[in-house]
Wavefront OBJ file of the C-alpha trace (Angstrom):
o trace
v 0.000 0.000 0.000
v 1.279 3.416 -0.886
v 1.119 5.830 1.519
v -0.115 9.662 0.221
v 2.412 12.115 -0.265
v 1.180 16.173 0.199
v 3.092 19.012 -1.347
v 2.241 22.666 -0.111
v 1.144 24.321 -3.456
v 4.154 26.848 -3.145
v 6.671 24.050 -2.308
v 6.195 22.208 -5.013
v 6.148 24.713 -7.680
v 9.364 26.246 -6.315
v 10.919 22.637 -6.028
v 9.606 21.687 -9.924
v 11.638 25.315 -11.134
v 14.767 24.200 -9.284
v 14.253 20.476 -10.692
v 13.839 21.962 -14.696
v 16.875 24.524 -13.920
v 19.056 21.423 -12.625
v 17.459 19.099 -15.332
v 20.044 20.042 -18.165
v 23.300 18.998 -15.729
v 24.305 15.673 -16.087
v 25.987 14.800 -12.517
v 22.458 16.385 -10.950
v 19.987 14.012 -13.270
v 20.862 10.794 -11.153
v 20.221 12.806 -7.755
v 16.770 14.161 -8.673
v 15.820 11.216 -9.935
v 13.678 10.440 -6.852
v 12.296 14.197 -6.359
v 10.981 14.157 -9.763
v 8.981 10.741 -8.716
v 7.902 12.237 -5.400
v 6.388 15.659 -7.041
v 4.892 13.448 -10.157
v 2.726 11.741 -7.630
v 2.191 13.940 -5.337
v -1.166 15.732 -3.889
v -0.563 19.300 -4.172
v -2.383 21.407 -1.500
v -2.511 25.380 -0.389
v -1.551 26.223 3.004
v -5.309 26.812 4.347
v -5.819 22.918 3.622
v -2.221 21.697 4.554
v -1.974 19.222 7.624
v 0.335 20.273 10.297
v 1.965 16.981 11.153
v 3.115 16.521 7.386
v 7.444 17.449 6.486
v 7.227 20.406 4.591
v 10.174 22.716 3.723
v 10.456 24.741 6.769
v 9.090 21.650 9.249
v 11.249 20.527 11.930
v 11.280 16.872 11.644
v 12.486 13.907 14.551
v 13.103 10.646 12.915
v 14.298 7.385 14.281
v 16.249 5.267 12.366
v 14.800 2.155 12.996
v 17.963 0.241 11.016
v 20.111 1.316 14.853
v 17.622 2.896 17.018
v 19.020 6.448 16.732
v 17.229 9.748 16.349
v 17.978 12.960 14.944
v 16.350 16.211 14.406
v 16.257 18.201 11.026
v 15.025 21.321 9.576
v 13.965 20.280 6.039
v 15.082 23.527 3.684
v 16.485 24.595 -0.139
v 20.069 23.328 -0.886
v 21.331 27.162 -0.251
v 20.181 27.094 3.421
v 21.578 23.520 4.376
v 24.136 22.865 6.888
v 24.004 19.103 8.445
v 26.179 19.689 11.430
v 23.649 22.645 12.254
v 20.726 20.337 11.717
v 19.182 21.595 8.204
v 18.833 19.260 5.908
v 18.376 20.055 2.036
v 15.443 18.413 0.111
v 17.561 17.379 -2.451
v 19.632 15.348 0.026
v 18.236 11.840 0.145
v 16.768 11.627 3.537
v 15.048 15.308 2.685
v 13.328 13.799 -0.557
v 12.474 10.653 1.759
v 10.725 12.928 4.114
v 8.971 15.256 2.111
v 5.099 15.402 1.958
v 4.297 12.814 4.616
v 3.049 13.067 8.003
v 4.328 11.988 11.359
v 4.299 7.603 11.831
v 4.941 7.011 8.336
v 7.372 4.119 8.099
v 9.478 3.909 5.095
v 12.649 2.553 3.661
v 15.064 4.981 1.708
v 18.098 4.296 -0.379
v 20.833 6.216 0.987
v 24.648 6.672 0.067
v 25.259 3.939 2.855
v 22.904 1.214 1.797
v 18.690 1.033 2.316
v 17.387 2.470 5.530
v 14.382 1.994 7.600
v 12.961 4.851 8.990
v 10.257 6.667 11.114
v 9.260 10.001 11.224
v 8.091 10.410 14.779
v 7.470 14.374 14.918
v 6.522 17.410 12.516
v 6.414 20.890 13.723
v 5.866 23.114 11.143
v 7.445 26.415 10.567
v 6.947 29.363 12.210
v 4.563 31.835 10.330
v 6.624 34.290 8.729
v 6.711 37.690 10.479
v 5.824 40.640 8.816
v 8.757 42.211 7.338
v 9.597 46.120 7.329
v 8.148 46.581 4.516
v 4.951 45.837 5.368
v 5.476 47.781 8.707
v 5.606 50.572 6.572
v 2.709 49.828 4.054
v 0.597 49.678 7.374
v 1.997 53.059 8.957
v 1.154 54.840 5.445
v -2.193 53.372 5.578
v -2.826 54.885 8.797
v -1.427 58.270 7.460
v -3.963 58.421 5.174
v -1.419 57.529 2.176
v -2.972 54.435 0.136
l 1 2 3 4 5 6 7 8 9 10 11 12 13 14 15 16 17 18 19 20 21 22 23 24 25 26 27 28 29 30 31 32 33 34 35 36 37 38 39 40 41 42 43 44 45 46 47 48 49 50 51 52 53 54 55 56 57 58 59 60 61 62 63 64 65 66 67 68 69 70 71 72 73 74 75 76 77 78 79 80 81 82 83 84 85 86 87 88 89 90 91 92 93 94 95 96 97 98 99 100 101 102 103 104 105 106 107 108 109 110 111 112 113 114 115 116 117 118 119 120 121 122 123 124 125 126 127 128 129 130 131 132 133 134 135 136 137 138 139 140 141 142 143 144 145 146 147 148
């Protein structure tokens, strides 16, 4: 039985652009092999209908490996933002494309560099919602100026 996979509507058109730009270079093909799969069957949702517990980019994520009984804790993010030893793991990595669109429990087994793993996602949080920036700090003081 497959499990369903959920893609935030804005996650998965960004992650399709980065996939077409990366398309045309031959030593990424191989790696986005299994993103391409994973957005191909993928339910694509907006945010208002979006469940909380499922890894989106942004979500922190604790997984057990169920292969040696560890656990570790990752921010899934873009390949610019990723930094392993801090923790942020890029969705092009492996284990980010494993986790990707499915919610807390699911079970699965991943290729990896070092051989097939078996894995459980125990937690999603899911990120923060953004603040508002200074710009629209400043749209909102015009507005109460009077200047629209």
């Amino acid at each position: 039985m497959t499990s369903s996979l959920y893609l935030l509507d804005s996650d998965a058109a960004s992650l399709r652009h980065r996939v077409d730009i990366l398309a045309s270079d031959p030593h990424s093909r191989r790696a986005l092999q299994g993103l391409r799969a994973e957005l191909a069957r993928a339910s694509v949702l907006p945010l208002s209908e979006f469940p909380a517990d499922v890894v989106r980019i942004g979500s922190q994520i604790d997984v057990l490996d169920l292969t040696d009984g560890e656990t570790a804790r990752y921010v899934l993010c873009f390949p610019e933002h990723a930094e392993i030893a801090a923790g942020r793991l890029s969705v092009f990595a492996p284990l980010g494309t494993a986790l990707l669109g499915f919610p807390a429990g699911h079970e699965f087994t991943w290729e990896m560099p070092g051989g097939r793993r078996r894995l459980r996602i125990l937690a999603v949080v899911p990120p923060a919602a953004p603040s508002p920036g200074p710009q629209s700090a400043i749209l909102s003081n015009l507005r109460l100026a009077g200047h629209s």
